[in-house]
C-alpha positions in Angstrom: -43.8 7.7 -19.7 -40.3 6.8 -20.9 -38.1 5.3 -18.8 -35.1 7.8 -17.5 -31.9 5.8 -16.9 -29.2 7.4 -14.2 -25.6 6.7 -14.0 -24.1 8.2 -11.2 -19.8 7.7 -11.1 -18.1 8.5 -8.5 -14.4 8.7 -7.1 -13.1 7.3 -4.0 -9.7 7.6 -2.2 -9.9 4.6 -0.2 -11.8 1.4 -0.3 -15.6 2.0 0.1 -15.9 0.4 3.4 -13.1 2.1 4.9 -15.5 5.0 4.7 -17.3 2.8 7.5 -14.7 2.3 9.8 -15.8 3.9 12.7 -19.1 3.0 12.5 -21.5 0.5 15.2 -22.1 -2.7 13.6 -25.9 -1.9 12.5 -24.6 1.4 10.8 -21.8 -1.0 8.9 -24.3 -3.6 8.2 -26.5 -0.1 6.2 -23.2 0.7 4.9 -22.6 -3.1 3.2 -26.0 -2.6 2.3 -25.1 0.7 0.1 -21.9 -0.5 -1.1 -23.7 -3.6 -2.7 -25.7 -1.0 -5.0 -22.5 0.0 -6.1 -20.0 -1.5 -8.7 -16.4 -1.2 -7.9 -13.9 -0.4 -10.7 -10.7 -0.4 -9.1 -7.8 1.8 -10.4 -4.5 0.9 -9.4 -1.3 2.6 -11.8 1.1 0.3 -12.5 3.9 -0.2 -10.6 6.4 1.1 -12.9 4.8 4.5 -13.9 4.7 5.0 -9.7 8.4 4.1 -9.5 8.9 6.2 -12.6 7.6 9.4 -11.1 9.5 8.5 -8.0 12.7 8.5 -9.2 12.3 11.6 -11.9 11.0 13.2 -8.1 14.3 11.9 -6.7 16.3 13.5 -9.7 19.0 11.0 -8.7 22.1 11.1 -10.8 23.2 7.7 -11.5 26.4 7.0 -9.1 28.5 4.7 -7.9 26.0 1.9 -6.9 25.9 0.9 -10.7 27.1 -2.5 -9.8 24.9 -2.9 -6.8 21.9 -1.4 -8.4 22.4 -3.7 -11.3 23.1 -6.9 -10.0 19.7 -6.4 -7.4 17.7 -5.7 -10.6 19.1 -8.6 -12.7 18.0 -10.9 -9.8 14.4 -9.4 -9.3 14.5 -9.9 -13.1 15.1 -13.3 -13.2 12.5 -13.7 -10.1 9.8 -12.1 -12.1 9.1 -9.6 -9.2 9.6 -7.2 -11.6 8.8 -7.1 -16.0 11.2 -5.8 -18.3 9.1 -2.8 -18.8 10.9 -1.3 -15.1 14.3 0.0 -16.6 17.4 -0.5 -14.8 17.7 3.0 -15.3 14.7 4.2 -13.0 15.8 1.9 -10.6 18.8 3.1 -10.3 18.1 7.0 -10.0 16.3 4.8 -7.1 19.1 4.5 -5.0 19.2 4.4 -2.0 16.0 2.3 -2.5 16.9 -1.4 -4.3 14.4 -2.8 -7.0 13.3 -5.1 -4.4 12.5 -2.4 -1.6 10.9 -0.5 -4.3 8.5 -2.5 -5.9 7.5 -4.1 -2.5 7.0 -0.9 -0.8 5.1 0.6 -3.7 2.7 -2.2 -4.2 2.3 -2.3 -0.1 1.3 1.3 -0.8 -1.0 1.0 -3.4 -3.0 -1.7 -1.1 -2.5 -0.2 1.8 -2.1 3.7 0.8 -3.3 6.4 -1.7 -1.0 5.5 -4.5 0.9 8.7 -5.3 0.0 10.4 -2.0 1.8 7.7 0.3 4.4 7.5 -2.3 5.8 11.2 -2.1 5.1 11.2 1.6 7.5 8.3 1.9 10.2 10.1 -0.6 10.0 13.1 1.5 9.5 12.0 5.1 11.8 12.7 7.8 12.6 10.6 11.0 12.6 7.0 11.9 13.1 4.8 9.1 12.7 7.7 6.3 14.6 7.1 3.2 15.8 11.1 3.6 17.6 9.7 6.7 19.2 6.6 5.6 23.1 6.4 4.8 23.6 4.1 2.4 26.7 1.8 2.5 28.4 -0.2 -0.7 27.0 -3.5 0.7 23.5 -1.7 2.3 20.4 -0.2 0.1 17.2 0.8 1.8 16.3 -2.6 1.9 13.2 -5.0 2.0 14.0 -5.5 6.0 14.0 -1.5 6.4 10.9 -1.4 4.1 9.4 -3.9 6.7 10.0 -1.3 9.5 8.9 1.4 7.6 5.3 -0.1 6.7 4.6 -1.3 10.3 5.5 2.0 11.6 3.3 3.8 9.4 1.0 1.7 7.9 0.1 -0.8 10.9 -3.1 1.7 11.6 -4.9 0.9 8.4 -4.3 -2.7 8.7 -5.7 -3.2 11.9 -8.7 -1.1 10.7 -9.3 -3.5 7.6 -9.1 -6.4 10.3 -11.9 -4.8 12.5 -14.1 -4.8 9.3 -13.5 -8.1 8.0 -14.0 -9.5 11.7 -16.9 -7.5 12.7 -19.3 -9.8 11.8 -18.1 -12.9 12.7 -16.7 -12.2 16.5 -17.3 -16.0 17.3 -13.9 -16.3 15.0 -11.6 -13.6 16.8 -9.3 -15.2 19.0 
């Protein structure tokens, strides 16, 4: 009888165990149990394609925050926060949003979010530390501080979920 080989591929949305999230701790003990049959192959998009598409979604023109825009970008630059291949361009159809703010925030979303999905929600969100309601000022972009409030607000969920997983098994360590 020859041997039949199966290779089943499949697409997730979010991390496998956040699938398990709600579960009692023998069900997510199963559920470690499944995942280790599995082999990972995470996809992340770089950074720059994401901040790309977000400021072609923008349709910013370049205005008068040239000098802002460009002296923020020189120094994350010369930080290496961000590589050569980000053009000052993109971040500057950006604007309000510095290259710092963006490239923090968009990395904080691909770990914490859907990529694209928690992206475009932030571009087109309304409300309490929205980029839609922020006024910019020539010595204030949507900044790394406002970025801060932003992902607590609406990310804080998701990483107090991800702390229940990793702790569940180990409560003699919780404070």
């Amino acid at each position: 009888m020859p041997e039949r080989n199966i290779l089943l591929l499949t697409t997730l949305h979010q991390n496998f165990s956040s699938y398990a999230s709600k579960l009692s701790s023998v069900q997510k003990n199963e559920w470690t149990k499944v995942k280790g049959r599995f082999q990972e192959v995470v996809f992340a998009e770089p950074v720059e394609q994401l901040l790309y598409m977000a400021a072609e979604s923008l349709n910013n023109e370049v205005i008068n925050a040239d000098t802002q825009a460009s002296s923020i970008y020189a120094m994350a630059l010369k930080c290496k926060l961000i590589v050569p291949t980000l053009k000052e361009e993109t971040i500057r159809k950006l604007f309000p949003l510095d290259a710092f703010s963006a490239v923090i925030l968009t990395k904080a979303i691909q770990k914490y979010g859907q990529n694209e999905r928690s992206l475009f929600s932030f571009l087109n969100a309304n409300g309490s530390h929205a980029l839609n309601s922020f006024e910019p000022t020539p010595t204030c972009t949507y900044n790394l501080s406002i970025v801060y409030d932003y992902l607590v607000a609406y990310f804080i969920h998701i990483c107090l979920m991800q702390m229940q997983i990793q702790w569940d098994g180990e409560p003699s360590l919780l404070p």
